[in-house]
C-alpha positions as CSV (number, residue, x, y, z in Angstrom):
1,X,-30.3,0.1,-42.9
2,X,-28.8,3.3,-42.6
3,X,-31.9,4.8,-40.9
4,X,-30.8,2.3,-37.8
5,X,-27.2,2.9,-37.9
6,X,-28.1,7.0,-36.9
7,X,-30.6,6.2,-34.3
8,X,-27.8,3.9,-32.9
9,X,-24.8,6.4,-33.2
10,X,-27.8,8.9,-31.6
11,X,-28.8,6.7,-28.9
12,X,-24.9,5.7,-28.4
13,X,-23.9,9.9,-28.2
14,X,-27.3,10.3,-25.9
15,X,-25.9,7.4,-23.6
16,X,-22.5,8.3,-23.4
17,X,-23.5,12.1,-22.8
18,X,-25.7,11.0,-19.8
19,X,-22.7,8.1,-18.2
20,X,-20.4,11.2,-18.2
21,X,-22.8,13.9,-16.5
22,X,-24.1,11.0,-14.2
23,X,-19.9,10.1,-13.3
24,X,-19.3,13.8,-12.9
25,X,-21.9,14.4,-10.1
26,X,-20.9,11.2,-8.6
27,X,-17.3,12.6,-8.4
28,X,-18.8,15.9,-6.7
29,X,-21.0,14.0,-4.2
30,X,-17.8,12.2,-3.5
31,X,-15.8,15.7,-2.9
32,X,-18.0,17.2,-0.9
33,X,-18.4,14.0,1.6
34,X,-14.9,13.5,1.3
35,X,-14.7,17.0,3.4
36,X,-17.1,16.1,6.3
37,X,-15.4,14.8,9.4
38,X,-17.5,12.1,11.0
39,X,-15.6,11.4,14.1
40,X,-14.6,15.4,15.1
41,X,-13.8,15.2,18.5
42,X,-16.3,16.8,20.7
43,X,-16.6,20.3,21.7
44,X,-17.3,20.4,24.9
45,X,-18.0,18.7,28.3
46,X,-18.3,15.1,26.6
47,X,-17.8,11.9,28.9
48,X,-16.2,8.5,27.1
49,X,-18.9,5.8,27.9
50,X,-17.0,2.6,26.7
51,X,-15.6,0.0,28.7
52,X,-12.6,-1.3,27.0
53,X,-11.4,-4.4,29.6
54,X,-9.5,-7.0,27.7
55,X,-10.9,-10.4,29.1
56,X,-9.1,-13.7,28.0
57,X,-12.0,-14.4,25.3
58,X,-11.0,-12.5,22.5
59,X,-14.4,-13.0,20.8
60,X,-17.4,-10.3,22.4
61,X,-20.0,-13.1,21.3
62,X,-20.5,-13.6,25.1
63,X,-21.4,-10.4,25.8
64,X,-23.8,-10.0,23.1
65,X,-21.8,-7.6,20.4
């Protein structure tokens, strides 16, 4: 009985080792995302190519979007 109860505690250490090196790379992955800036404004000669009209449908499901 005993035997079962340390490969439990050493399974339970192993485990709880592994959820807090897998949380701290998570947190890191997160960090280093967190400093990329998807929508930079462009640098450079760049042309807006979206038509924003406001029609009286306020749905786009007749246009196809």
């Amino acid at each position: 009985m005993e035997k079962h109860f340390k490969e439990a505690v050493k399974i339970f250490i192993l485990f709880m080792i592994g959820a807090c090196f897998f949380t701290v790379c998570l947190h890191y992955i997160y960090k280093e995302f967190q400093e990329i800036h998807r929508y930079d404004l462009p640098e450079g000669p760049a042309v807006k190519v979206t038509n924003e009209e406001a029609g009286w449908f306020p749905f786009d499901i007749l246009k196809g979007e």
